[in-house]
KOLDOVEX-303276 format. One record per residue: x, y, z of N, C-alpha, C in turn; residue number from 1. Coordinates in steps of 0.2 Angstrom, whole numbers. Layout:
<rec <X,Y,Z>,<X,Y,Z>,<X,Y,Z>,NUM>
...
END
This chain:
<rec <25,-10,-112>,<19,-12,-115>,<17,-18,-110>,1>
<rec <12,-19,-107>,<7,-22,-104>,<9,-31,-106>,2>
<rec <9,-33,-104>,<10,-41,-107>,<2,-43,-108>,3>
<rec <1,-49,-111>,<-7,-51,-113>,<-9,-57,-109>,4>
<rec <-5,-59,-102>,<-9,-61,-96>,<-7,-59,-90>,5>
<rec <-8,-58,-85>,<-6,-56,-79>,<-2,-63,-73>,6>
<rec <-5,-68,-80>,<1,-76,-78>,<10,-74,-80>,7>
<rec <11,-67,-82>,<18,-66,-83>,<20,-64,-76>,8>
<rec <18,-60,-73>,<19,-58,-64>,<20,-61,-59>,9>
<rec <12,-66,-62>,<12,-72,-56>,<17,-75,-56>,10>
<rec <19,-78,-62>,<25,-84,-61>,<33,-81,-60>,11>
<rec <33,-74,-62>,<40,-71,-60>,<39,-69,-52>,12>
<rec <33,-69,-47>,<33,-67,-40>,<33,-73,-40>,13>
<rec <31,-78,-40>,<30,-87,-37>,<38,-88,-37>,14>
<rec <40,-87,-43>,<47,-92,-45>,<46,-98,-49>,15>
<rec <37,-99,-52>,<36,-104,-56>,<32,-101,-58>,16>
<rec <29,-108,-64>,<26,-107,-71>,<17,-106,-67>,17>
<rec <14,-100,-68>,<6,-100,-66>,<2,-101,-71>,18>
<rec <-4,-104,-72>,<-7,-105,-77>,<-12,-99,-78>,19>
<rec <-13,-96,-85>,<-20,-90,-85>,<-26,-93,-83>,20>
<rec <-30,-90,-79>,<-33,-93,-74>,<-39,-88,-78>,21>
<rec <-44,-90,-80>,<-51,-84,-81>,<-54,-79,-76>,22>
<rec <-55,-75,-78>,<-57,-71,-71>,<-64,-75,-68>,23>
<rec <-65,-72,-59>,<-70,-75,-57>,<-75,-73,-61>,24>
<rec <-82,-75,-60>,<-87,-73,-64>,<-92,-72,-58>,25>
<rec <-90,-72,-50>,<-96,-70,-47>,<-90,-68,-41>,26>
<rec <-92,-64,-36>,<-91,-64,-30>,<-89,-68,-24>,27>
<rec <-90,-72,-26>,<-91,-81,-22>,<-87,-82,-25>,28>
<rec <-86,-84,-31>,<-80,-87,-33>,<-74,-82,-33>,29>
<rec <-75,-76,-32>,<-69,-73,-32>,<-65,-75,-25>,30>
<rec <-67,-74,-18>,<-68,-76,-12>,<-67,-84,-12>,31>
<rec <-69,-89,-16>,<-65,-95,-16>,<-60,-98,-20>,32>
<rec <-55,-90,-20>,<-51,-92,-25>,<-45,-89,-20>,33>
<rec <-46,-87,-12>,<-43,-84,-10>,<-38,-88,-7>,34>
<rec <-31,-88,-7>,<-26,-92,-4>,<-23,-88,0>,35>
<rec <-21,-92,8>,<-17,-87,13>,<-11,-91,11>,36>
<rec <-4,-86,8>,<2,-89,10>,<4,-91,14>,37>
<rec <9,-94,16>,<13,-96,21>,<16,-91,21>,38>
<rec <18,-86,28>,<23,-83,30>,<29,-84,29>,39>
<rec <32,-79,27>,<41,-81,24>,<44,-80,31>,40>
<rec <48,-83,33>,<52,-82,36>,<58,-77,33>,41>
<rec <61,-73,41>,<66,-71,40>,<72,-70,37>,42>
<rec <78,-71,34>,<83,-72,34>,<87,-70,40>,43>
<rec <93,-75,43>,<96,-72,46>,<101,-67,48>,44>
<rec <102,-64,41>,<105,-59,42>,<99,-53,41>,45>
<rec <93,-54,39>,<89,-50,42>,<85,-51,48>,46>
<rec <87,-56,50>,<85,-58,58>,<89,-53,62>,47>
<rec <96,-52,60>,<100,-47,65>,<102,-41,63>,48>
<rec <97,-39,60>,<96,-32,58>,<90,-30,60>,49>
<rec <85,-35,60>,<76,-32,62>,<74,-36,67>,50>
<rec <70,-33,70>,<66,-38,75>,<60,-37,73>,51>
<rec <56,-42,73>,<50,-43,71>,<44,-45,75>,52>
<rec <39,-41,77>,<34,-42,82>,<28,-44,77>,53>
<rec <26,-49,79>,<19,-52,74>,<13,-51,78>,54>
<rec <10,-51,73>,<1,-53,79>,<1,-45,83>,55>
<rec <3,-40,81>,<3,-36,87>,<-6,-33,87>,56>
<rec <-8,-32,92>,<-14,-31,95>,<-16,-24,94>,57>
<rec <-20,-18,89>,<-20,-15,90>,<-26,-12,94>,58>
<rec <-30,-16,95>,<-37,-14,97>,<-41,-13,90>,59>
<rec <-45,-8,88>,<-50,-6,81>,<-57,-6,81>,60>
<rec <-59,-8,75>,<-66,-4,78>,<-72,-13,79>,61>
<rec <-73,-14,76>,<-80,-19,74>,<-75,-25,77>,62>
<rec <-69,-27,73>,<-65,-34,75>,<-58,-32,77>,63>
<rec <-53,-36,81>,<-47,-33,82>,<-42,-35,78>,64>
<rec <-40,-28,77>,<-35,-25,70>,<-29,-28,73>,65>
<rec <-25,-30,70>,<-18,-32,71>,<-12,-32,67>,66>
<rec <-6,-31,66>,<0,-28,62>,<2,-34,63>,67>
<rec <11,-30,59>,<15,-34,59>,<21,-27,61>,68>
<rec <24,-27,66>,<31,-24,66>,<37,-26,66>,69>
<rec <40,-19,61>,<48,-23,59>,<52,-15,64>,70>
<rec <54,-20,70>,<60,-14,72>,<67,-14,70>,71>
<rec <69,-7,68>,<78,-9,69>,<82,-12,74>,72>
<rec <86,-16,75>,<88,-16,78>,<95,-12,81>,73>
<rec <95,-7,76>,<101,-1,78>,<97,3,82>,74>
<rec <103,9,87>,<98,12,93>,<94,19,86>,75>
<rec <87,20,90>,<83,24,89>,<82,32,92>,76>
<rec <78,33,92>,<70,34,90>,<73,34,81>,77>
<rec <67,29,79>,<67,29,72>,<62,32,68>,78>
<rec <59,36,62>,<56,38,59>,<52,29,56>,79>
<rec <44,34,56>,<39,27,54>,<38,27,48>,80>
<rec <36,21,46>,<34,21,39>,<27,16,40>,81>
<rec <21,18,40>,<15,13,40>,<15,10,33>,82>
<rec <16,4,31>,<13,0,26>,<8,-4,24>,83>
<rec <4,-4,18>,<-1,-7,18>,<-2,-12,11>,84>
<rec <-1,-18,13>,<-3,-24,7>,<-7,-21,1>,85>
<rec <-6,-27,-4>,<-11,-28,-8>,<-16,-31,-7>,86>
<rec <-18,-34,-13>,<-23,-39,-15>,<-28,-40,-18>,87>
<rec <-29,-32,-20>,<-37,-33,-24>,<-43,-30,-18>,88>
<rec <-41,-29,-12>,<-44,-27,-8>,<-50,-34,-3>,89>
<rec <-48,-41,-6>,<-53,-45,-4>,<-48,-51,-4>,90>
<rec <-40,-49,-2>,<-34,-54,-1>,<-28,-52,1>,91>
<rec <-24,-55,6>,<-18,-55,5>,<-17,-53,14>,92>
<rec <-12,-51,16>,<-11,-53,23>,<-3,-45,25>,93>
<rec <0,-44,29>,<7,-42,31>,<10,-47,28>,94>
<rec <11,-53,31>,<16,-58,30>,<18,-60,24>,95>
<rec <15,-59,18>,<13,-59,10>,<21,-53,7>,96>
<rec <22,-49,13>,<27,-41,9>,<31,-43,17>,97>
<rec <34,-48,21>,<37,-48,28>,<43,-46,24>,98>
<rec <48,-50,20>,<54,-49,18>,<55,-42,13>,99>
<rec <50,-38,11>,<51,-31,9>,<49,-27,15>,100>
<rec <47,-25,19>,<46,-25,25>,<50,-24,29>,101>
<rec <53,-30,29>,<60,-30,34>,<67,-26,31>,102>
<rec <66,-25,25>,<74,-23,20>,<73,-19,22>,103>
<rec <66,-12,21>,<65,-7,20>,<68,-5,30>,104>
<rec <67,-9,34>,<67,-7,42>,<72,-8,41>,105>
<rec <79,-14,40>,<84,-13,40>,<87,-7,38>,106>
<rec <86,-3,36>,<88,4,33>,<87,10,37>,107>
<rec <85,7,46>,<83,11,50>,<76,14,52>,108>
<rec <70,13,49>,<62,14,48>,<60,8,53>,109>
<rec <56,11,58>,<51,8,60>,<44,5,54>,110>
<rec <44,2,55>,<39,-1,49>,<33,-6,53>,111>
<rec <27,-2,52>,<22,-5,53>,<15,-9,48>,112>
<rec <14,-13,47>,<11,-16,41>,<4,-19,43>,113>
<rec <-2,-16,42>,<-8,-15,44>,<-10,-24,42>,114>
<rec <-13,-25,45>,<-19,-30,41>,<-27,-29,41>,115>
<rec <-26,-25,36>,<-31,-22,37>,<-40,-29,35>,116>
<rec <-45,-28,38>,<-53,-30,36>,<-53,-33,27>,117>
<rec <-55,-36,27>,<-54,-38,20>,<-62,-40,16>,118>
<rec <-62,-36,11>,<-69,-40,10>,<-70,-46,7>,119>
<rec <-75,-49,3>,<-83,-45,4>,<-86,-47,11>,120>
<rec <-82,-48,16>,<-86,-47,20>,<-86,-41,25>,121>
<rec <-81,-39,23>,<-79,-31,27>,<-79,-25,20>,122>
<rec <-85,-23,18>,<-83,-20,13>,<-82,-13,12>,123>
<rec <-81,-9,8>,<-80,-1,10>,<-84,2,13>,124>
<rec <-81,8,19>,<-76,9,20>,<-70,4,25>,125>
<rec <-72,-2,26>,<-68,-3,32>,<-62,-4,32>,126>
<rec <-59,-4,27>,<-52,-5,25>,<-49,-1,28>,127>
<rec <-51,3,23>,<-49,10,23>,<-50,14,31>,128>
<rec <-53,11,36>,<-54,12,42>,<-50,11,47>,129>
<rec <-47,5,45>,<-42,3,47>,<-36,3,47>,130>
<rec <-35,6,41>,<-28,9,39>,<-27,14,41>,131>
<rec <-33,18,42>,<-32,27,48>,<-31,25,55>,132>
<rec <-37,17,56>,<-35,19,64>,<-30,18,66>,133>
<rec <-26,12,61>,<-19,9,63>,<-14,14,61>,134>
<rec <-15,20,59>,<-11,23,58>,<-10,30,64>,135>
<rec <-16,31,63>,<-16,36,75>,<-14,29,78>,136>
<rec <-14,25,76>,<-12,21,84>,<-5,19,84>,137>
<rec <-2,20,77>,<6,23,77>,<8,27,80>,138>
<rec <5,33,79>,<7,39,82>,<7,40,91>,139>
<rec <2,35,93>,<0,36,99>,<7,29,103>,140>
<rec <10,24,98>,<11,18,103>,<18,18,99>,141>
<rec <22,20,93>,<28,21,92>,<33,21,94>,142>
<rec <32,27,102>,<36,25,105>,<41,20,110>,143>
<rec <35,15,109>,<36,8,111>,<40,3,109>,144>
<rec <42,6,104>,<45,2,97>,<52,4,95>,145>
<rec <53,10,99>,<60,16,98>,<59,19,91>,146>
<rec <50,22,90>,<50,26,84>,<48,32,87>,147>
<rec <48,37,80>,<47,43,80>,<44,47,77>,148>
<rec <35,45,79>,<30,47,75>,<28,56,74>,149>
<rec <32,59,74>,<35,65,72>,<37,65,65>,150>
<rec <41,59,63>,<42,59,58>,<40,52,52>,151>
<rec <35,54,50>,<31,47,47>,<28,48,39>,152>
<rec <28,42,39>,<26,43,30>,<21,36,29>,153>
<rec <20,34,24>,<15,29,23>,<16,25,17>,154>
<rec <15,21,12>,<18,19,9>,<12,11,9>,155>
<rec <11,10,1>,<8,4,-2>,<8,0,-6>,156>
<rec <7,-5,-10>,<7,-7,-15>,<1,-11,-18>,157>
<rec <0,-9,-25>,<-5,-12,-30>,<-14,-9,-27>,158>
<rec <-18,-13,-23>,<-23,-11,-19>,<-20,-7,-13>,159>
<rec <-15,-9,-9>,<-12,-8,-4>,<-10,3,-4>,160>
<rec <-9,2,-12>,<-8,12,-13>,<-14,15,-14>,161>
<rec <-20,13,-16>,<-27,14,-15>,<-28,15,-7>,162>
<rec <-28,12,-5>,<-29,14,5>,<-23,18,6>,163>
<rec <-17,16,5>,<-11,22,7>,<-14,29,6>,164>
<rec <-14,28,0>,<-18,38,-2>,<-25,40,-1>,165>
<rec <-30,34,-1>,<-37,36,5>,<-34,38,11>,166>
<rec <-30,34,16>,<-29,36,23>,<-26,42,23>,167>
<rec <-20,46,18>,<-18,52,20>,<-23,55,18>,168>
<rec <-25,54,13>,<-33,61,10>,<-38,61,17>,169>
<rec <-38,54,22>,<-44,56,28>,<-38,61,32>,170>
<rec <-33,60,32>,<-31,61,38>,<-30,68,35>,171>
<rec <-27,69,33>,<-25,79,32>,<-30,81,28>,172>
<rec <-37,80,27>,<-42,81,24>,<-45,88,29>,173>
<rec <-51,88,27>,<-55,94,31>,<-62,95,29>,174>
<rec <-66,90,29>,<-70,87,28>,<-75,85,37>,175>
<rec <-80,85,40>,<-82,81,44>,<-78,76,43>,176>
<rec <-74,72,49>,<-73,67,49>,<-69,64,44>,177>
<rec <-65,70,41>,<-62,71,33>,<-63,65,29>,178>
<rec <-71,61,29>,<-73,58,23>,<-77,61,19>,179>
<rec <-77,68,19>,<-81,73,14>,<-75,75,9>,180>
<rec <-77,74,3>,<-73,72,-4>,<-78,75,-10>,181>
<rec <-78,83,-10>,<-82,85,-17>,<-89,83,-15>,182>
<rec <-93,79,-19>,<-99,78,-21>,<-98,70,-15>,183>
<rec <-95,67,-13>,<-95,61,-11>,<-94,63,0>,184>
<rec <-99,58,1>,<-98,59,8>,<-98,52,12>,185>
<rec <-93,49,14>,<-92,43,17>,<-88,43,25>,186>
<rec <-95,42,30>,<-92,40,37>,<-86,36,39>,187>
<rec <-81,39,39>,<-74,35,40>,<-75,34,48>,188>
<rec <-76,30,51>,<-76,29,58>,<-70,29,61>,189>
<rec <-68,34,69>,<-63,32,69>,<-62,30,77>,190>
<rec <-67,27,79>,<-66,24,86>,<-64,27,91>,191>
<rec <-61,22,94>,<-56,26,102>,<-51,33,99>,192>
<rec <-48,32,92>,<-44,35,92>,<-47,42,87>,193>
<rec <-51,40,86>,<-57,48,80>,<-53,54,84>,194>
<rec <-52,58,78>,<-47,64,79>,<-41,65,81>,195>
<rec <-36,62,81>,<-31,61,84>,<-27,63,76>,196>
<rec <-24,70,78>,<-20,73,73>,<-13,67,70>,197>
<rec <-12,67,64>,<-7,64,61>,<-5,69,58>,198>
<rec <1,70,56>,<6,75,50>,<8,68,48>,199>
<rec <9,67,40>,<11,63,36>,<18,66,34>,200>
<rec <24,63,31>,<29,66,28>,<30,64,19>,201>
<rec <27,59,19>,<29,56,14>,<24,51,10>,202>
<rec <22,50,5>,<18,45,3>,<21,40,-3>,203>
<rec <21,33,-3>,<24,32,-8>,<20,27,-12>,204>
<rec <19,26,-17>,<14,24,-20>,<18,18,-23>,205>
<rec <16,13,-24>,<20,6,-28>,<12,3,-33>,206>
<rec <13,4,-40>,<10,1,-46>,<4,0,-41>,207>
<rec <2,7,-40>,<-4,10,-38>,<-11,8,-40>,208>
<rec <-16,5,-39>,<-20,5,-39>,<-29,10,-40>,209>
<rec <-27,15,-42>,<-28,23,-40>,<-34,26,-45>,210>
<rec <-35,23,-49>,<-44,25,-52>,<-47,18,-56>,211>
<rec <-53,20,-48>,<-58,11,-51>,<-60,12,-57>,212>
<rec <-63,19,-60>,<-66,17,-67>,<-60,16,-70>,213>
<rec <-54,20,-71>,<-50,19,-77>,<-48,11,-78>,214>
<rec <-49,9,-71>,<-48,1,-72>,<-52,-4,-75>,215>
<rec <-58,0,-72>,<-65,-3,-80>,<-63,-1,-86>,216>
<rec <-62,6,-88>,<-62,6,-95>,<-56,2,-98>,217>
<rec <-51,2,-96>,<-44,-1,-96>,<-40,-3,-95>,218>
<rec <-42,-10,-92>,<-42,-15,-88>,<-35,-17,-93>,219>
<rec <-31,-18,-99>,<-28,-22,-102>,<-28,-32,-97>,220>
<rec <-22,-34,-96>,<-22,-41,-96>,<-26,-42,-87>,221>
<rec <-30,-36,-84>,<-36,-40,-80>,<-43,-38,-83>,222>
<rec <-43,-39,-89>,<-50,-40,-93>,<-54,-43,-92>,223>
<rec <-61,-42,-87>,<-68,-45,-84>,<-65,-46,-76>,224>
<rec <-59,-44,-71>,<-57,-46,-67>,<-60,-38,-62>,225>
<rec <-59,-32,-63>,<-61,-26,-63>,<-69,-26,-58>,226>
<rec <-75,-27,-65>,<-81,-28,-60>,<-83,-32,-55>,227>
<rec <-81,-39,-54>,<-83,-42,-50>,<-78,-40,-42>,228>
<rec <-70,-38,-45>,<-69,-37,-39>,<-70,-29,-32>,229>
<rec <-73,-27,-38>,<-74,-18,-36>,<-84,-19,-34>,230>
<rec <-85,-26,-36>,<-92,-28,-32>,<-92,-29,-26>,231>
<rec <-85,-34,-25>,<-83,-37,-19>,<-82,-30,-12>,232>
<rec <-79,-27,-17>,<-79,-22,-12>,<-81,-15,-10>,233>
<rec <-87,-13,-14>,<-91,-10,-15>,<-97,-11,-14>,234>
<rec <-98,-18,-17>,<-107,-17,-15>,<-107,-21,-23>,235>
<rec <-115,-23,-23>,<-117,-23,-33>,<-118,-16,-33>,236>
<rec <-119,-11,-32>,<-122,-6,-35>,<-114,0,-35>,237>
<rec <-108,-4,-37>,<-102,-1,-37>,<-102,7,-41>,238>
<rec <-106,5,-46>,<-104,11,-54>,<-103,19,-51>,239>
<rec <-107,19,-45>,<-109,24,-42>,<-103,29,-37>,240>
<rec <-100,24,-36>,<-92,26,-31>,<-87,25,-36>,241>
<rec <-86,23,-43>,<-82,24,-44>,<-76,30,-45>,242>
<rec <-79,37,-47>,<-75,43,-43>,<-75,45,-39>,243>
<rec <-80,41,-32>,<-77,43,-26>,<-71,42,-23>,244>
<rec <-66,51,-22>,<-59,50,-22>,<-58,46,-15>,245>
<rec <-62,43,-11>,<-58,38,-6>,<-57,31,-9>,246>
<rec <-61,30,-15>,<-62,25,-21>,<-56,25,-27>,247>
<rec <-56,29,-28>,<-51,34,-35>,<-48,38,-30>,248>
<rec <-42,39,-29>,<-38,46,-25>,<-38,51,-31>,249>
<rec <-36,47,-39>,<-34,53,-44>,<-40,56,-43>,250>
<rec <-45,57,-43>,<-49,62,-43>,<-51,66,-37>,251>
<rec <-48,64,-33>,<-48,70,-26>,<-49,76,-29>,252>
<rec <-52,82,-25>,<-53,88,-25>,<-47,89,-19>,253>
<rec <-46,87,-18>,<-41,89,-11>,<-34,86,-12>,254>
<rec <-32,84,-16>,<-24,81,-17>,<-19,87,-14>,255>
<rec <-19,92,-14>,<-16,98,-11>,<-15,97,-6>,256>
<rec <-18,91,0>,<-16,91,7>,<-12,85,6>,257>
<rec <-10,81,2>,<-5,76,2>,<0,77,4>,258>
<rec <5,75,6>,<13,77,7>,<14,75,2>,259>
<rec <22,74,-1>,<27,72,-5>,<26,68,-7>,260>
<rec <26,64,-12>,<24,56,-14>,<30,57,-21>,261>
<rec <29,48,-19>,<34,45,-25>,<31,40,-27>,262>
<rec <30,38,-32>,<27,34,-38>,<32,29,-40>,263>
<rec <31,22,-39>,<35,19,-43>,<28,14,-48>,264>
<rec <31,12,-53>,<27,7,-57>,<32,4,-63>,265>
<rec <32,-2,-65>,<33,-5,-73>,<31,-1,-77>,266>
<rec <35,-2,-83>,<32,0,-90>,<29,-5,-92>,267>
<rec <27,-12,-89>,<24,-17,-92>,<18,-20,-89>,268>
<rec <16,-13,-83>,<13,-15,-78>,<5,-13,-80>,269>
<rec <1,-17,-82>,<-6,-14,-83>,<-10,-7,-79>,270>
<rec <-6,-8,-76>,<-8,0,-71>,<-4,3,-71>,271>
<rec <-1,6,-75>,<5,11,-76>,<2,18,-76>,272>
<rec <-4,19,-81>,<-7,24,-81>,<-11,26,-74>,273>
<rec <-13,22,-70>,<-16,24,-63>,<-10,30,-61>,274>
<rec <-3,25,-59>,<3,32,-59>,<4,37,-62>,275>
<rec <4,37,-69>,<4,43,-74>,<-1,47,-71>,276>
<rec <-8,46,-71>,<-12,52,-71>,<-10,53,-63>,277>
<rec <-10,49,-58>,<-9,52,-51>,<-3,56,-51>,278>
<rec <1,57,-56>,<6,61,-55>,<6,68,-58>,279>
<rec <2,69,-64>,<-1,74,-66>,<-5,76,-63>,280>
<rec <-10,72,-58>,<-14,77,-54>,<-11,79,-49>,281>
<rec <-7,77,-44>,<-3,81,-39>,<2,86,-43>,282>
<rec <5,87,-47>,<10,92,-50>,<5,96,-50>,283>
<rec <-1,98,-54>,<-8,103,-55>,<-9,102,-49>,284>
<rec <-8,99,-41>,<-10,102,-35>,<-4,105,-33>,285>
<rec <2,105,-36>,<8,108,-33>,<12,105,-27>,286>
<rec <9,96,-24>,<13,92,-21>,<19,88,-25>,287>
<rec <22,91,-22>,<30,89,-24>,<30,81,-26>,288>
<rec <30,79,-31>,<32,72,-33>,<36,70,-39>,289>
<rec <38,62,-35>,<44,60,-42>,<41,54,-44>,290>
<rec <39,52,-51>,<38,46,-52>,<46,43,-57>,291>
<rec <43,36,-57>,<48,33,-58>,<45,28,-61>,292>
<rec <48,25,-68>,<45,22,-72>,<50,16,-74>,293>
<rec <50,8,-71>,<55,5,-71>,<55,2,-78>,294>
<rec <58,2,-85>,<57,0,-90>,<59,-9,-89>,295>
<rec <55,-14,-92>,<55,-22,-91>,<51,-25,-85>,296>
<rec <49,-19,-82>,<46,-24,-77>,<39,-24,-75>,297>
<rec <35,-27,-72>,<28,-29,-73>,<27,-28,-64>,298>
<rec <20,-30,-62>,<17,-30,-56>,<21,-35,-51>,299>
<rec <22,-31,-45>,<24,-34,-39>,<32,-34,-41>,300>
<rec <37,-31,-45>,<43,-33,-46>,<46,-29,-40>,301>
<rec <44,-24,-37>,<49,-23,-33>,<52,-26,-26>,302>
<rec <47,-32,-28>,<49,-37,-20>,<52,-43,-23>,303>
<rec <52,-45,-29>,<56,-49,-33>,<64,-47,-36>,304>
<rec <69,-45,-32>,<75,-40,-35>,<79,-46,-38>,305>
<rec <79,-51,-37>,<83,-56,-39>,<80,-59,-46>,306>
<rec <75,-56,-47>,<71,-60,-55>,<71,-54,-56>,307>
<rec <71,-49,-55>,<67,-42,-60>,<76,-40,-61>,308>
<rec <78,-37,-66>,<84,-34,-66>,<81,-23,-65>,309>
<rec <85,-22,-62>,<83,-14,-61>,<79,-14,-55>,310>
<rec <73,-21,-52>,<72,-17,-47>,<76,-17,-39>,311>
<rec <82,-19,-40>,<86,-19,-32>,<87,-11,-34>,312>
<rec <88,-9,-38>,<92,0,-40>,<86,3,-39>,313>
<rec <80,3,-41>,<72,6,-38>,<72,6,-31>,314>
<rec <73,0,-29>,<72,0,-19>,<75,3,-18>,315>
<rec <82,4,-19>,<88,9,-16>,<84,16,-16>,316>
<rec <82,17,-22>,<80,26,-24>,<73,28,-20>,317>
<rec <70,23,-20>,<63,21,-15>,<65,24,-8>,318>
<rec <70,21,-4>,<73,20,3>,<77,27,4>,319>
<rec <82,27,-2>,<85,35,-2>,<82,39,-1>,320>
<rec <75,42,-6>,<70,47,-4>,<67,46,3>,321>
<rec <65,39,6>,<62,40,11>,<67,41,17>,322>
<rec <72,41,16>,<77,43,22>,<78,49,20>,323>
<rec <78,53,15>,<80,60,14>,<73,65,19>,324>
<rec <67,61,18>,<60,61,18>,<60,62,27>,325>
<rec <62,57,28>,<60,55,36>,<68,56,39>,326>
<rec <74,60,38>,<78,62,42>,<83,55,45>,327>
<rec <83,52,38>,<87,44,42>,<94,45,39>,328>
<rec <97,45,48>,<105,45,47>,<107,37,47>,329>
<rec <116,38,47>,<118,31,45>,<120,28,38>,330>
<rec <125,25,38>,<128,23,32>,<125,14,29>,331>
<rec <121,11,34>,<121,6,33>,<117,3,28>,332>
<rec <120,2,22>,<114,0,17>,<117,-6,13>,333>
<rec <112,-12,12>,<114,-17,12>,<108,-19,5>,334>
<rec <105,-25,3>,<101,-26,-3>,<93,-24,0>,335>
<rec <90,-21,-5>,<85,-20,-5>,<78,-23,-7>,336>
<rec <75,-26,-2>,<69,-30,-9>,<67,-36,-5>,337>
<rec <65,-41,-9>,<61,-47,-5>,<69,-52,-3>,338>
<rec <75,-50,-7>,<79,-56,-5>,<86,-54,-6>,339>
<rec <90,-58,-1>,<99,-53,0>,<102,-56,-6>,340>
END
């Protein structure tokens, strides 16, 4: 069951007490309530296991798109896993998920982690633009990195799995420009890199962010947080896209060209249900999914393993799949998550 503020999460991911904070009540103020963390640093036993390439340059479309890579440092070619933040879609950074990021590469995975355009002033689609381009430009530049874009998956968390399952729906879509989605039609631009075939292996969805209306009508503890942020990244005239499935994945007419996806969410998580239904509507498309439902734990736990009890044993089963997913050999498995 949902907790009755979303100051439960904050303070278990800070490691201190956050205060309930009201929602913004304009756009503006959402936008100046935006804080860039300070980059975690490494650990050094994660230092000698991953290498970390920051700032990398990928080129892109309007401004220049840039990641974050986490290489193994065991020999390669490694299977990729593109990663994509959270934040509401109008916050948050790679460096924000570096030390979950890097566990998951210690485990062998090239791991690539978009930063993707942020609104309101980059608004839909261009997030979502850039989580395609950055994702052909894996395919294309992997090898540079000792990966092996043959074998790739994708993977996101909160807003971050809202763009993860946008960018597999454009990319194995079949639509012009695979932004034709039923009744809805959206120019996904795709630059230098426009058609450049991707096969995904694997999708893994983390306390998904996966239908805008359901989040209006059922928002529990971000009650009035829903419309201004889905303003911010929408437009004011949002009410219109909220079934647009590159907006809502659950509602895809096309969920059939998904690959494999794994679901992870809290039972305490206010977006439990976005899970729930995205998982019924892939089983009714016949794409092979396993959800997983962490009992006690709430939003963002699975980068918090040392506060959340259950989620180090989630990352393990998250990591297992995707190595069963992406063909990762190797016995070397050490802790899972935001801390050793």
């Amino acid at each position: 069951m949902p907790h009755s503020s979303k100051a439960h999460w904050q303070s278990l991911f800070r490691g201190e007490p956050v205060p309930d904070i009201p929602p913004a009540r304009s756009v503006e103020e959402l936008v100046s309530r935006r804080r860039a963390p300070a980059p975690t640093a490494l650990s050094e036993d994660e230092a000698a296991r991953v290498l970390l390439h920051e700032n990398v340059e990928l080129g892109g479309l309007d401004t220049e798109l840039a990641a974050e890579i986490y290489q193994p440092r065991r020999p390669g070619p490694h299977p990729v896993l593109m990663y994509v933040h959270g934040g509401g879609w109008y916050a948050g950074s790679p460096s924000m998920d570096r030390r979950y990021c890097a566990s998951i590469a210690a485990e062998g995975v090239l791991v690539v982690s978009v930063g993707y355009a942020l609104a309101p002033e980059h608004p839909f689609p261009r997030a979502l633009e850039d989580c395609v381009y950055a994702t052909r430009w894996a395919v294309k530049n992997a090898s540079s990195y000792d990966g092996d874009p043959a074998r790739m998956a994708i993977a996101g968390s909160s807003a971050g799995a809202n763009l993860a399952a946008g960018t597999a729906l454009v990319l194995h879509g079949s639509g012009p420009g695979n932004g034709v989605h039923g009744n809805f039609r959206t120019d996904v631009r795709g630059g230098d890199l426009a058609g450049m075939p991707v096969a995904l292996s694997g999708l893994v969805l983390l306390f998904g962010l996966l239908d805008a209306h359901r989040w209006i009508s059922e928002p529990r503890y971000y009650a009035g947080e829903p419309e201004i942020t889905l303003a911010a990244y929408l437009g004011p005239n949002f009410t219109g896209r909220l079934r647009d499935p590159l907006v809502s994945p659950v509602h895809s007419p096309e969920l059939h060209v998904l690959p494999a996806a794994y679901i992870s969410c809290g039972d305490e998580d206010a977006l439990l249900g976005h899970s729930l239904a995205m998982t019924g509507r892939l089983a009714d498309a016949d794409v092979p999914v396993t959800l997983s439902v962490v009992p006690n734990a709430d939003h963002e736990f699975l980068k918090i393993p040392e506060r959340v009890e259950g989620a180090r044993a989630e990352n393990e089963r998250i990591v297992r799949w995707l190595r069963e997913r992406l063909g990762v050999t190797g016995d070397d498995r050490r802790a899972i998550g935001g801390a050793p």
